[in-house]
LUMPARO-532825 format. One record per residue: residue in three letters; x, y, z of N, C-alpha, C, O in turn. Coordinates in Angstrom, 2 decimals, decimal comma. Example, Ala and Ser with C-alpha at 12.3 -4.5 7.8 and 13.67 -1.06 7.14 Angstrom:
<ALA <13,19 -5,69 7,80> <12,30 -4,50 7,80> <13,20 -3,30 7,80> <14,24 -3,32 8,46>>,
<SER <12,85 -2,25 7,08> <13,67 -1,06 7,14> <12,90 0,03 7,87> <13,41 1,14 8,04>>,
***
This chain:
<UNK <0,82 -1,19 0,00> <0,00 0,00 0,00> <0,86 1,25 0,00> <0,86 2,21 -0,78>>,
<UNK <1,50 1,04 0,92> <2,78 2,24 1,03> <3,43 2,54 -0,35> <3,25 3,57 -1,00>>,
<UNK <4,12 1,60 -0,66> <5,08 1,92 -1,78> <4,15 2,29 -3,36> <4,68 2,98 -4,23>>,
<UNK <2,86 1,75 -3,52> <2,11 1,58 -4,14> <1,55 3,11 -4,48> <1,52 3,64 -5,59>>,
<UNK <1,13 3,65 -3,21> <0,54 5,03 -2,80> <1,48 6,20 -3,41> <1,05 7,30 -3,75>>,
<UNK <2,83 5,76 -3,49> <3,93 7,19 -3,56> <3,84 7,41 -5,04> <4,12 8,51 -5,52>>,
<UNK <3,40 6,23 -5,88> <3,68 6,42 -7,20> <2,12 6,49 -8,04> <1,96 7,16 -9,07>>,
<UNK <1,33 5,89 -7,57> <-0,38 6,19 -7,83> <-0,46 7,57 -8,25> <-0,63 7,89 -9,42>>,
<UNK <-0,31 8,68 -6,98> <-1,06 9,57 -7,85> <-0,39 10,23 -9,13> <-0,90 11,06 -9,88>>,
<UNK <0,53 9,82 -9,19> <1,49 10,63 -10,53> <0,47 10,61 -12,09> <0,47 11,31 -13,10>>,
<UNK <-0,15 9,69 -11,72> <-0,85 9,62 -13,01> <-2,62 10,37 -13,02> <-3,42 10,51 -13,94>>,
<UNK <-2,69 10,67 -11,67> <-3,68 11,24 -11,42> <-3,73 12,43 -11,35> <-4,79 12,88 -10,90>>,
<UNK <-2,22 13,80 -11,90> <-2,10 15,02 -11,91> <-3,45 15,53 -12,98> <-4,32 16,36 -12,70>>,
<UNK <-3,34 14,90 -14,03> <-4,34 15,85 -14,20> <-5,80 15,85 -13,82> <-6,43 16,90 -13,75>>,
<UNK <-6,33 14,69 -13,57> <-7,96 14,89 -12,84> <-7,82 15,56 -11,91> <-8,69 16,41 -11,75>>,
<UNK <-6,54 15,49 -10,77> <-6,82 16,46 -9,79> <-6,94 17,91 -10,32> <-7,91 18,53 -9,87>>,
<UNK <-6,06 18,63 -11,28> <-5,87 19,45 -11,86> <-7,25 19,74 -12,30> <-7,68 20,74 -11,71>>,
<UNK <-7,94 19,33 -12,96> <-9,61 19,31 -13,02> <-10,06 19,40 -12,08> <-10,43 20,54 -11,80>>,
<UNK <-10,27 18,43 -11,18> <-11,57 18,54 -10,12> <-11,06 19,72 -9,07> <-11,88 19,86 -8,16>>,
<UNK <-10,23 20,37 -9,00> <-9,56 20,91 -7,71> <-10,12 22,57 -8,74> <-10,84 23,56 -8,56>>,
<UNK <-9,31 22,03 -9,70> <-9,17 23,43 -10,38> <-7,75 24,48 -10,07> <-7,43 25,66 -9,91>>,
<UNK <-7,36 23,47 -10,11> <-5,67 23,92 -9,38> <-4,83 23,91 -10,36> <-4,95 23,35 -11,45>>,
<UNK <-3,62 24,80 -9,80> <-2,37 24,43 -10,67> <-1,27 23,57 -10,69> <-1,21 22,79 -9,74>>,
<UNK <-0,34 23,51 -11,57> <0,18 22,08 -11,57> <1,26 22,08 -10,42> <1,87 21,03 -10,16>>,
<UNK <1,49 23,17 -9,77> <2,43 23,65 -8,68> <1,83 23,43 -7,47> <2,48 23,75 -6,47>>,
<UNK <0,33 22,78 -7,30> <-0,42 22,90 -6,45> <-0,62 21,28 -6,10> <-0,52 20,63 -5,06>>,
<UNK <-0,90 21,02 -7,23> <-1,04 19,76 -7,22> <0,44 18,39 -7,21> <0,55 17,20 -6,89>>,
<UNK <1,20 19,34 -7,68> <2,74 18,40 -7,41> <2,77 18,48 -5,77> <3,64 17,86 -5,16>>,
<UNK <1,87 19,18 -5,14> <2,58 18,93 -3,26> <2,13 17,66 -2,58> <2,55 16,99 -1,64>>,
<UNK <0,63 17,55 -3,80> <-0,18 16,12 -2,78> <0,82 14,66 -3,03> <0,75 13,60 -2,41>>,
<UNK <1,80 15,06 -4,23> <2,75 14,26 -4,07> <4,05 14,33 -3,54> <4,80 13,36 -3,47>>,
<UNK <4,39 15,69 -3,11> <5,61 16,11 -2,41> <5,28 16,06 -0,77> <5,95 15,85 0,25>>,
<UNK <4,33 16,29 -0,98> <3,70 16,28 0,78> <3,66 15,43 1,22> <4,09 15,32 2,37>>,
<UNK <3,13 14,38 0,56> <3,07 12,91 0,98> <4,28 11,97 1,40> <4,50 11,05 2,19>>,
<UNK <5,03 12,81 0,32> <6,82 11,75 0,55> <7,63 12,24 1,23> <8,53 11,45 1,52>>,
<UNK <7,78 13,78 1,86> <8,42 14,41 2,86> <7,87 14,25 4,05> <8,63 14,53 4,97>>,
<UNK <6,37 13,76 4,46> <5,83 13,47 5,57> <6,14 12,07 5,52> <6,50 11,66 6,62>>,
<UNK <6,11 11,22 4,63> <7,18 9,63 4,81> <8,23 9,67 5,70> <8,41 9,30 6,86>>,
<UNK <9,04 10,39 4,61> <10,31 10,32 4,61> <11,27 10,80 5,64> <12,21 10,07 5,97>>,
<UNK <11,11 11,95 6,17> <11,62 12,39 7,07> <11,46 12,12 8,46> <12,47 12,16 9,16>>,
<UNK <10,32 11,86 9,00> <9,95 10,90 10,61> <10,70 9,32 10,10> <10,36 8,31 10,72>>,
<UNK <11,30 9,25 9,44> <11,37 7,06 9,77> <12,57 6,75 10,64> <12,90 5,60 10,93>>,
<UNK <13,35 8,07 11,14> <14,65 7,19 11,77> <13,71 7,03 13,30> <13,67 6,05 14,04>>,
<UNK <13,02 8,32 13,44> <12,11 8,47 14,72> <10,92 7,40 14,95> <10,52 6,91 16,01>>,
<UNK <10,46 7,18 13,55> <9,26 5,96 13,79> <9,98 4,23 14,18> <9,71 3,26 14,90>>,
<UNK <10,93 4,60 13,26> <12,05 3,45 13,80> <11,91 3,17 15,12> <11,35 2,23 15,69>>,
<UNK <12,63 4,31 15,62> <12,72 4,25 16,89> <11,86 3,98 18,13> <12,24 3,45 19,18>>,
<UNK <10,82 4,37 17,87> <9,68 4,59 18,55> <9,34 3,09 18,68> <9,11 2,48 19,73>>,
<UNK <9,36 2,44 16,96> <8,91 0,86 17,28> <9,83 0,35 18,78> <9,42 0,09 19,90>>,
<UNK <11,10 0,36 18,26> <11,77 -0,60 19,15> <11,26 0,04 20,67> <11,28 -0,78 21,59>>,
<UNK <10,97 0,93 20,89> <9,99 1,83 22,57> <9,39 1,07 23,21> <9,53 0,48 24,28>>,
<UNK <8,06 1,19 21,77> <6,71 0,40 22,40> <6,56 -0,95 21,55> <5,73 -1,77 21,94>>,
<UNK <7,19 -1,17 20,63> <6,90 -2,25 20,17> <6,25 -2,08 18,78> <5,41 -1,23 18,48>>,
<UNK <6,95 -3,33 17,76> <6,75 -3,03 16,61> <5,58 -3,10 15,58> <5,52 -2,66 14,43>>,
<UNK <4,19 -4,13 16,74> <3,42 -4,35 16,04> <2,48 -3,34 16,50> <1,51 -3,19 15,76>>,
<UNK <2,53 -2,47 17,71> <1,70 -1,72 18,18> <1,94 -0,47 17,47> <0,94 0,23 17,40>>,
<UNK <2,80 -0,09 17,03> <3,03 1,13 16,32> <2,92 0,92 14,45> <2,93 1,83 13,61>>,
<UNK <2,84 -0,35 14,26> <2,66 -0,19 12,82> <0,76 -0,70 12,46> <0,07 -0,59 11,45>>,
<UNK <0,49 -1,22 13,78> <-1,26 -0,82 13,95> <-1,56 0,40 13,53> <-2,16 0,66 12,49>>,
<UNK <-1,02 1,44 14,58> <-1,48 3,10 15,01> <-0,80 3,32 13,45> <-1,44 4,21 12,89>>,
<UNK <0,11 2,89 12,72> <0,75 3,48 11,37> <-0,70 3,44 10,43> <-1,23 4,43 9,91>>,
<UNK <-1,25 1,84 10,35> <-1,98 1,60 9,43> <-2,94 2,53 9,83> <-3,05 3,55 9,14>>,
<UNK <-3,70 2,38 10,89> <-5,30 3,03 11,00> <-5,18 4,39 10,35> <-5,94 4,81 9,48>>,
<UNK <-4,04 5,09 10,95> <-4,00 6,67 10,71> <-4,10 6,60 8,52> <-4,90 7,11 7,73>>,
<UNK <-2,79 5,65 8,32> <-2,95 5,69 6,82> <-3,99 5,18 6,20> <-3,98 5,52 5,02>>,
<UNK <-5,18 4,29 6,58> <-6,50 4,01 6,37> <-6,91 5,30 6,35> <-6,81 6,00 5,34>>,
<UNK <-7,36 5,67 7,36> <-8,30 6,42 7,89> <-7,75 8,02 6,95> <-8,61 8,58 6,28>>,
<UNK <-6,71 8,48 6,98> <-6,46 9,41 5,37> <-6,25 9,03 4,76> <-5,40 9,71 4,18>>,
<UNK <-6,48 7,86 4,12> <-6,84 7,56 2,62> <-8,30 7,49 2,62> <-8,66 7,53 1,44>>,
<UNK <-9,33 7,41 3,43> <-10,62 7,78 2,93> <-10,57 8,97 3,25> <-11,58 9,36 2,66>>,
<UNK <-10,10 9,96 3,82> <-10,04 11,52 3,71> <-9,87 11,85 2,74> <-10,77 12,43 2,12>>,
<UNK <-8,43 11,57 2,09> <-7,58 11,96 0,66> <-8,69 11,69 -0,59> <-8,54 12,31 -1,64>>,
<UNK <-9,66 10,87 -0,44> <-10,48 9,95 -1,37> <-12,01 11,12 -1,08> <-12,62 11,51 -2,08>>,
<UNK <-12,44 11,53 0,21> <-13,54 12,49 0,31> <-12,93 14,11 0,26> <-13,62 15,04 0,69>>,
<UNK <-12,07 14,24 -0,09> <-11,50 16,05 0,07> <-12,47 16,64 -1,03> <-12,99 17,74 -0,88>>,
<UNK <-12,66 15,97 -1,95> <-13,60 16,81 -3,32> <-14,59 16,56 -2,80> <-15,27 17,58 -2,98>>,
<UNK <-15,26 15,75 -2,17> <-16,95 15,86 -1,57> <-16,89 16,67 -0,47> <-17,84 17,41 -0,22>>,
<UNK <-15,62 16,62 0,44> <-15,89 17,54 1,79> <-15,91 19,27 1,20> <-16,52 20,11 1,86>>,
<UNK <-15,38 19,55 0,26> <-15,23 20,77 -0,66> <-13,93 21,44 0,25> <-14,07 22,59 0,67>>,
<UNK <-12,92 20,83 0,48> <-11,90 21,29 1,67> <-10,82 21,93 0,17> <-9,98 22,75 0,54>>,
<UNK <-10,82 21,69 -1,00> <-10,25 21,75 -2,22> <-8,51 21,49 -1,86> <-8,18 21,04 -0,77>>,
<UNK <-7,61 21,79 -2,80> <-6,40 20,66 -2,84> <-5,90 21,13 -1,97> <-4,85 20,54 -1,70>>,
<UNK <-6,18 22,20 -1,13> <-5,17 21,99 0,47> <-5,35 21,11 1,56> <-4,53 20,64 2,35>>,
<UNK <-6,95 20,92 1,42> <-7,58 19,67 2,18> <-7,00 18,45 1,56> <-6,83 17,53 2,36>>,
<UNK <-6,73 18,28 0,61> <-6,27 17,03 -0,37> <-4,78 16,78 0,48> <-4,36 15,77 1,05>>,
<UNK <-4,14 18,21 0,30> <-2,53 17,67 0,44> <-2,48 17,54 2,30> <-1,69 16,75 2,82>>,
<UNK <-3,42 18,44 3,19> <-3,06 18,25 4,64> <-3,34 16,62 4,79> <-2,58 16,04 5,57>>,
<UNK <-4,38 15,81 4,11> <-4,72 14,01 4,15> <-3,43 13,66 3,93> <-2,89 13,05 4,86>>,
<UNK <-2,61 13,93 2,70> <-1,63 13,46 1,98> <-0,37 13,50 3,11> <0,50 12,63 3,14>>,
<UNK <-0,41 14,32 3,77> <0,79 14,57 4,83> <0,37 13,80 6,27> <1,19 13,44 7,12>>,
<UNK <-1,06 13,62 6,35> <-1,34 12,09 7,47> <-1,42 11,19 6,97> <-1,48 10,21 7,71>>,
<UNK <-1,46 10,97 5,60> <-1,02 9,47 5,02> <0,59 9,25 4,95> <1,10 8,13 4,83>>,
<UNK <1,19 10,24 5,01> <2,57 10,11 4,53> <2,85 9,41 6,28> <3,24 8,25 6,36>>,
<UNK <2,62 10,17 7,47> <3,34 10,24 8,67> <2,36 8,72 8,99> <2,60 7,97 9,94>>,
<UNK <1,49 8,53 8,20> <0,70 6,64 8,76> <1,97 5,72 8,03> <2,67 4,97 8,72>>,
<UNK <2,16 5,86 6,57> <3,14 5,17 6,19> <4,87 4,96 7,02> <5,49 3,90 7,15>>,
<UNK <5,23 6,15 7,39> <6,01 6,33 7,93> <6,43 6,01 9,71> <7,41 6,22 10,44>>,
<UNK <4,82 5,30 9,89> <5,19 4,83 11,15> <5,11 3,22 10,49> <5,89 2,46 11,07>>,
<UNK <4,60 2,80 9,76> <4,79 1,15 9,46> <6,06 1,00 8,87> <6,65 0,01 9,30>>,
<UNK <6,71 1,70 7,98> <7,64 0,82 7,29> <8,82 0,80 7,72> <9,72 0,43 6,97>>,
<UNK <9,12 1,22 9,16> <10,47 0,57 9,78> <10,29 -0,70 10,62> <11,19 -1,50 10,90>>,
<UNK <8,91 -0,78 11,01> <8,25 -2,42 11,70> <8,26 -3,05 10,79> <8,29 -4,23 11,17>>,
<UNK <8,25 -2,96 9,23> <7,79 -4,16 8,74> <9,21 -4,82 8,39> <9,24 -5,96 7,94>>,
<UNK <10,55 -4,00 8,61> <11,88 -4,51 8,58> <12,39 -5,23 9,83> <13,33 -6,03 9,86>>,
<UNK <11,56 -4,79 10,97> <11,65 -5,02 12,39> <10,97 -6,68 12,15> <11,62 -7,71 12,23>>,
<UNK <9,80 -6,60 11,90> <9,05 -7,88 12,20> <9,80 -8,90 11,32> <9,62 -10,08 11,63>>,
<UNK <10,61 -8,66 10,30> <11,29 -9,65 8,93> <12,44 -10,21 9,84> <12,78 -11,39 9,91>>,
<UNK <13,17 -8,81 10,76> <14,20 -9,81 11,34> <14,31 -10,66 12,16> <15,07 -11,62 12,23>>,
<UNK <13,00 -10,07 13,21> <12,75 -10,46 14,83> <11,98 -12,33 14,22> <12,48 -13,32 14,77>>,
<UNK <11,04 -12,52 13,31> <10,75 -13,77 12,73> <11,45 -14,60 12,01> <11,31 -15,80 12,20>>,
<UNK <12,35 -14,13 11,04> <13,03 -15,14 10,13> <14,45 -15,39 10,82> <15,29 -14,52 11,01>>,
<UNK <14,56 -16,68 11,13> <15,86 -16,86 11,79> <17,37 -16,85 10,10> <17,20 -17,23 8,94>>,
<UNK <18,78 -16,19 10,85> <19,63 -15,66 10,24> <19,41 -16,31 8,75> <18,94 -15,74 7,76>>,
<UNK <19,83 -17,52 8,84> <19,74 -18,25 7,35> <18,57 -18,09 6,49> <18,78 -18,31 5,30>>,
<UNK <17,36 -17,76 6,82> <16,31 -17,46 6,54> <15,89 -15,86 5,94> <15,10 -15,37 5,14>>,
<UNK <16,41 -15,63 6,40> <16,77 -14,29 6,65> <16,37 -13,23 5,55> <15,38 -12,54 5,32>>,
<UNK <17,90 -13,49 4,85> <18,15 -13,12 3,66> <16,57 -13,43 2,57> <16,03 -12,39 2,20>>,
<UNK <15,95 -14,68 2,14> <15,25 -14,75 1,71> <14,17 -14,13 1,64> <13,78 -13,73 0,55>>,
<UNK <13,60 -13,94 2,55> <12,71 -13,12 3,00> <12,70 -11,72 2,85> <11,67 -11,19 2,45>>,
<UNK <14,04 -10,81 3,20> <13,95 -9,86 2,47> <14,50 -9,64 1,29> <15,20 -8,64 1,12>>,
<UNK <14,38 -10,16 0,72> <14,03 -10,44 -0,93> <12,60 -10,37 -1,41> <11,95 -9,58 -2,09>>,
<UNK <12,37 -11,55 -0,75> <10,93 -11,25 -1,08> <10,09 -9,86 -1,04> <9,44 -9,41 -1,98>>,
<UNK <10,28 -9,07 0,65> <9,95 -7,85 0,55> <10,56 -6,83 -0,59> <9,89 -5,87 -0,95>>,
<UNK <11,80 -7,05 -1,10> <12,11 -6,09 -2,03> <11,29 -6,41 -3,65> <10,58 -5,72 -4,39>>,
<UNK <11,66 -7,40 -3,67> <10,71 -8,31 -5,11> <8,82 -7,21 -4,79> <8,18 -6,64 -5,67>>,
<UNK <8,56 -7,28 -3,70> <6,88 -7,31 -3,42> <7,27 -5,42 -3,94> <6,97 -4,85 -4,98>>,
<UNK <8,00 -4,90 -2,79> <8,08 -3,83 -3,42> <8,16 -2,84 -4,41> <7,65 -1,74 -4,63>>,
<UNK <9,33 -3,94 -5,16> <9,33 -3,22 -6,53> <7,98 -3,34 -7,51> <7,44 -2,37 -8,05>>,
<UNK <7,60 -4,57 -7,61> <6,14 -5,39 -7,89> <4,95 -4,02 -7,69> <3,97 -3,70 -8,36>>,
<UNK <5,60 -3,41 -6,41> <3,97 -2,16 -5,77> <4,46 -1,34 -6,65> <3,83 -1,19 -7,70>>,
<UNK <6,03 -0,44 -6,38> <6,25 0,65 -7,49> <5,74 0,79 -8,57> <5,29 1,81 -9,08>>,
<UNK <5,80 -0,73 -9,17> <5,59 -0,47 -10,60> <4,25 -0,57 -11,16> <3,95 -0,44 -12,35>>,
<UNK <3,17 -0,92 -9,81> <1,68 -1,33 -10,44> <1,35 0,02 -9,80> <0,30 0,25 -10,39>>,
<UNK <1,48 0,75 -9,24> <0,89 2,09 -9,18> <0,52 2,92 -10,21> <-0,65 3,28 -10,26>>,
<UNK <1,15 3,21 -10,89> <0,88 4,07 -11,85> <-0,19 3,06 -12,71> <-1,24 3,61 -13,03>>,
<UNK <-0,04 1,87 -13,04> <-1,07 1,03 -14,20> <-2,33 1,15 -13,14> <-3,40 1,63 -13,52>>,
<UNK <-2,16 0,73 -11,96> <-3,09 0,63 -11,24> <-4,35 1,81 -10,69> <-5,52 1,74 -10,31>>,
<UNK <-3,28 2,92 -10,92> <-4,00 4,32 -10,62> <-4,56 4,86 -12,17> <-5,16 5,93 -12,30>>,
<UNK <-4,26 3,93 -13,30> <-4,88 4,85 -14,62> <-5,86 3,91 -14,81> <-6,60 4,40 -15,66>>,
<UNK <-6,31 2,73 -14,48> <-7,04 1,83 -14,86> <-8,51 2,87 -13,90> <-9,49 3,45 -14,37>>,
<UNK <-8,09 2,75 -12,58> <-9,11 3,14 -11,08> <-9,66 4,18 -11,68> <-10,80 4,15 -12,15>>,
<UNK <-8,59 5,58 -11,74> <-8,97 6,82 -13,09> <-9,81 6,78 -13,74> <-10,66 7,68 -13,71>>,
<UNK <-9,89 5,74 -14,56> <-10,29 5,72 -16,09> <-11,81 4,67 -15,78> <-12,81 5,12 -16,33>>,
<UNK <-11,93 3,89 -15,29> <-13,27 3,59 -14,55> <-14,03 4,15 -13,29> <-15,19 4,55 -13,27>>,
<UNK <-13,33 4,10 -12,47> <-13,94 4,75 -11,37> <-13,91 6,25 -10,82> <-14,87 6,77 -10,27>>,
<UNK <-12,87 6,77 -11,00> <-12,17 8,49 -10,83> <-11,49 8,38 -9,94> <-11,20 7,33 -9,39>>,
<UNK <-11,04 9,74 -9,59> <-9,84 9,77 -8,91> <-9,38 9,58 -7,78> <-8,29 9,34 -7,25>>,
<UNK <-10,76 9,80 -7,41> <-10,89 9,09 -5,73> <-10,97 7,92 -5,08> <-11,17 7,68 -3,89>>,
<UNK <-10,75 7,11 -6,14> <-10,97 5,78 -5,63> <-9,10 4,99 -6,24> <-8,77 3,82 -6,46>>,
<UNK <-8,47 6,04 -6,30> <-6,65 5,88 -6,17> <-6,80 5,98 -4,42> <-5,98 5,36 -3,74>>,
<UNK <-7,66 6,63 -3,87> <-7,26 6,38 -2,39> <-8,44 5,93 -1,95> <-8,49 6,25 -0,76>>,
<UNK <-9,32 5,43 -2,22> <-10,07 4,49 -1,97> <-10,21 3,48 -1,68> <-10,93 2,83 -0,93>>,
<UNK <-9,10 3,27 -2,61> <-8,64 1,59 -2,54> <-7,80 1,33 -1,33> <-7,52 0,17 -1,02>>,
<UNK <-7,51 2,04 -0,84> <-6,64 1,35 0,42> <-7,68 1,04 2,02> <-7,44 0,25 2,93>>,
<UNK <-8,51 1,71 1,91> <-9,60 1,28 2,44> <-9,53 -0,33 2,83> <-8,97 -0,81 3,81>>,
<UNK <-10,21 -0,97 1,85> <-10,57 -2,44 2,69> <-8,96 -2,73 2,64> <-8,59 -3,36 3,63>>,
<UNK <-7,97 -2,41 1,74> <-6,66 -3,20 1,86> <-6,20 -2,99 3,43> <-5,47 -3,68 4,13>>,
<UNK <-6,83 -1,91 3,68> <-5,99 -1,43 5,50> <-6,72 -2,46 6,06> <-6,14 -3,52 6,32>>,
<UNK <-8,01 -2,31 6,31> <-9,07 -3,14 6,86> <-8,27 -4,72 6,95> <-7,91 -5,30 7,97>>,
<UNK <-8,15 -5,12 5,69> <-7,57 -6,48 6,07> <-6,67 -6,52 6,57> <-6,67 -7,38 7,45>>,
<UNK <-5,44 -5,79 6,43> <-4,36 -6,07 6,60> <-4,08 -5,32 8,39> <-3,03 -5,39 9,03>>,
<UNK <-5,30 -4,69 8,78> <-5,40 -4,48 10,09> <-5,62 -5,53 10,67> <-4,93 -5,64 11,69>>,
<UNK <-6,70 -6,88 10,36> <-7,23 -7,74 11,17> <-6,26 -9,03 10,72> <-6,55 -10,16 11,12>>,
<UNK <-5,10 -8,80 9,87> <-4,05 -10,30 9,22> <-3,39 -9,86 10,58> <-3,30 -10,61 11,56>>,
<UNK <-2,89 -8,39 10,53> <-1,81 -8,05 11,28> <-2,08 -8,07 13,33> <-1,28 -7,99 14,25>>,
<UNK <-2,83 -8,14 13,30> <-3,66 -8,25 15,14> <-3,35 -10,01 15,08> <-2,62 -10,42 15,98>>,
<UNK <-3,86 -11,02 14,10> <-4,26 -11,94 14,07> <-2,88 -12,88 14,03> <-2,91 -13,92 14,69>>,
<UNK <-1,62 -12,55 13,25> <-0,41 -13,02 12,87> <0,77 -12,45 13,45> <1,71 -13,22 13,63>>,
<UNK <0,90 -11,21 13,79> <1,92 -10,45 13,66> <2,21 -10,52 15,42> <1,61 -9,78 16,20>>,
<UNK <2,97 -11,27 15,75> <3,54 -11,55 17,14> <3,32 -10,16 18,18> <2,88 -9,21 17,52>>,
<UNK <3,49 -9,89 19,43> <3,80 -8,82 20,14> <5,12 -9,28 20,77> <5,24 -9,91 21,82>>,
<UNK <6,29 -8,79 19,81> <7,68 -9,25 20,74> <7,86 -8,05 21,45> <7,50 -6,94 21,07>>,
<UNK <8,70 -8,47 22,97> <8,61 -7,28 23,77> <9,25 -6,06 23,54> <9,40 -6,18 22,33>>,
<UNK <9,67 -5,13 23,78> <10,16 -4,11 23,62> <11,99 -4,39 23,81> <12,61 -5,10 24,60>>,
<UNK <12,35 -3,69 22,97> <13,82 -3,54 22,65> <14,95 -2,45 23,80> <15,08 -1,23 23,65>>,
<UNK <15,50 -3,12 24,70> <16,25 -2,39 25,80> <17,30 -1,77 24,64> <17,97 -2,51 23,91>>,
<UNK <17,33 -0,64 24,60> <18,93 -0,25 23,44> <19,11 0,84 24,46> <18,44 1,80 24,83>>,
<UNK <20,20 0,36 24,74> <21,40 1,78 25,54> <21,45 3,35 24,56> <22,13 3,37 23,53>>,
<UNK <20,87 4,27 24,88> <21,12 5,61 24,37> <22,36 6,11 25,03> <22,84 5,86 26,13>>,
<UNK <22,82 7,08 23,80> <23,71 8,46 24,26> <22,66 9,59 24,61> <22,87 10,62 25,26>>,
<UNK <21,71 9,24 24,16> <21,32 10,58 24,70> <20,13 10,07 25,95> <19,21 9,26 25,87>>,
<UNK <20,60 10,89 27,05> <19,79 10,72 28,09> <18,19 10,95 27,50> <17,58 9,93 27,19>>,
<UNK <17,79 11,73 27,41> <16,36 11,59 26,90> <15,60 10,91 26,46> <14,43 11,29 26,46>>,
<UNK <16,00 9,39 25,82> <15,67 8,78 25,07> <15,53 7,19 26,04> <14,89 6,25 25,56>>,
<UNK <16,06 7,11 27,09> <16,26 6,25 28,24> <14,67 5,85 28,63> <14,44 5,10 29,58>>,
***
């Protein structure tokens, strides 16, 4: 969903550009917004997993990135127009950005060493697999359904992958790591 999401709307500049009635400087943020609110919290979301734990924080990751992706998907019905679009886009970015240092956490803490390796493979294989169906995936949704249903779709995908992840995804305990910095103790 994550990796899937960063490259989706690229193909959706211009309906937004339509339905918003915006410019193309306006509309490049719901994709700049989205990947600087990723991108920049993950050494901290990292961190945070190993705190409280990796499956409890990539829960609170998903719901938040569910829950603005049906925002991001109602901004043209709420009439909030593309600033309402891009403030969703920047709580979808900081939902993504709390799962995808757990889901490197949960690959190591489960697959023992020899195993290991395989496995993240697989996650990179799945990944690249998302990169590249985004864009086909977001002109097909476009082109039948509109534009809102590029974030629509993550909807039931959260949904499930909320109740796989409660149902499969271990609670290993929290990670003792010695800080330099007192604060972090």
């Amino acid at each position: 969903m994550i990796l899937v999401d960063s490259t989706i709307v690229s193909v959706a500049i211009p309906s937004l550009i339509g339905a918003f009635d915006a410019s193309i400087n306006d509309v490049m943020w719901v994709t700049s917004a989205y990947l600087l609110a990723y991108a920049v919290p993950l050494l901290i979301t990292g961190r945070l997993g190993d705190r409280v734990g990796p499956k409890n924080v990539y829960l609170v990751g998903l719901v938040i990135f569910t829950l603005s992706s049906l925002w991001c998907g109602l901004s043209g019905e709420l009439n909030t127009g593309i600033s309402g679009l891009i403030a969703a886009r920047v709580v979808q970015g900081i939902g993504a950005s709390l799962m995808t240092p757990q889901t490197m956490t949960v690959i190591t803490r489960t697959f023992p060493a020899e195993r290991r390796g395989s496995a993240m493979a697989l996650w990179g294989a799945t990944a690249g697999v998302a990169t590249l169906a985004g864009p086909l995936l977001g002109g097909v949704l476009i082109d039948a359904l509109g534009w809102e249903w590029i974030f629509f779709v993550n909807v039931p995908v959260g949904i499930i992958a909320f109740v796989l992840a409660v149902r499969l995804v271990p609670a290993w305990p929290r990670l003792r790591i010695a800080s330099t910095c007192s604060g972090w103790r």
